[in-house]
C-alpha positions in Angstrom: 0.0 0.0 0.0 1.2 3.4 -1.2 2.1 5.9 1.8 -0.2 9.1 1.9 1.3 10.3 5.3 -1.1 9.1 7.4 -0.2 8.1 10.6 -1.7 4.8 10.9 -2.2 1.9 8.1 -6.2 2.2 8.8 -5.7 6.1 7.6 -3.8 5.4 4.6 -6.1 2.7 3.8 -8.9 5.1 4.0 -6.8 8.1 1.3 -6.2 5.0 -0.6 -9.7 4.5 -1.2 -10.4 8.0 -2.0 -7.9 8.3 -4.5 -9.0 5.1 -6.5 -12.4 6.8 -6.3 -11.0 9.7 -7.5 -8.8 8.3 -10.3 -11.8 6.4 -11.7 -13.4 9.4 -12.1 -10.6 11.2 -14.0 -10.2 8.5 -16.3 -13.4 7.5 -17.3 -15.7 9.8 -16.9 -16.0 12.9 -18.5 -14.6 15.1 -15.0 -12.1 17.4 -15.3 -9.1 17.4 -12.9 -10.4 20.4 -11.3 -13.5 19.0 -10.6 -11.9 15.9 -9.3 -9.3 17.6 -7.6 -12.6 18.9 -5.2 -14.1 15.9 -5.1 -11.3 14.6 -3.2 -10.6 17.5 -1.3 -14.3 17.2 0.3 -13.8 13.5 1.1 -10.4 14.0 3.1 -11.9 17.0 4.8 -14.7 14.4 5.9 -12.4 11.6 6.4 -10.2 14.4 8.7 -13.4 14.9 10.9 -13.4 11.5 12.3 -11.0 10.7 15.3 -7.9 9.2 14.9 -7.5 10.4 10.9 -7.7 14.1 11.7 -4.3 14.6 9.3 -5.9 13.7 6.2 -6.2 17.4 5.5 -2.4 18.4 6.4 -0.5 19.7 2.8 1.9 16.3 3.0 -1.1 14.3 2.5 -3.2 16.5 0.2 -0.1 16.7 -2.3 0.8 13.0 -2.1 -3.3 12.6 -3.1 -3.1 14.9 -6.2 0.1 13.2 -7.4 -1.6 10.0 -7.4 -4.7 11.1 -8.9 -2.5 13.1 -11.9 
């Protein structure tokens, strides 16, 4: 599993599952980046609300998200 600078396996596992999301949507639908690029954002900001994954809106992981969705 790729490292999105989460601090624990069940937090990466969680961004992991956002980008695939998001990358699905890139590639085959009809989305542009930017509107994927939100997507995403909104769904770590949600995924930051619950306890225990409150980093999944620091820069480190937002940036290692958009590399792997681009």
């Amino acid at each position: 599993m790729r490292d999105y600078g989460m601090f624990t396996k069940q937090g990466n596992a969680a961004v992991a599952k956002i980008v695939d999301e998001a990358r699905a949507l890139y590639e085959v639908s009809e989305y542009g980046l930017e509107t994927v690029w939100n997507w995403a954002v909104n769904e770590l900001e949600a995924l930051g609300n619950l306890k225990g994954c409150e980093e999944a809106t620091d820069t480190a992981v937002r940036e290692a998200v958009y590399n792997a969705i681009i």
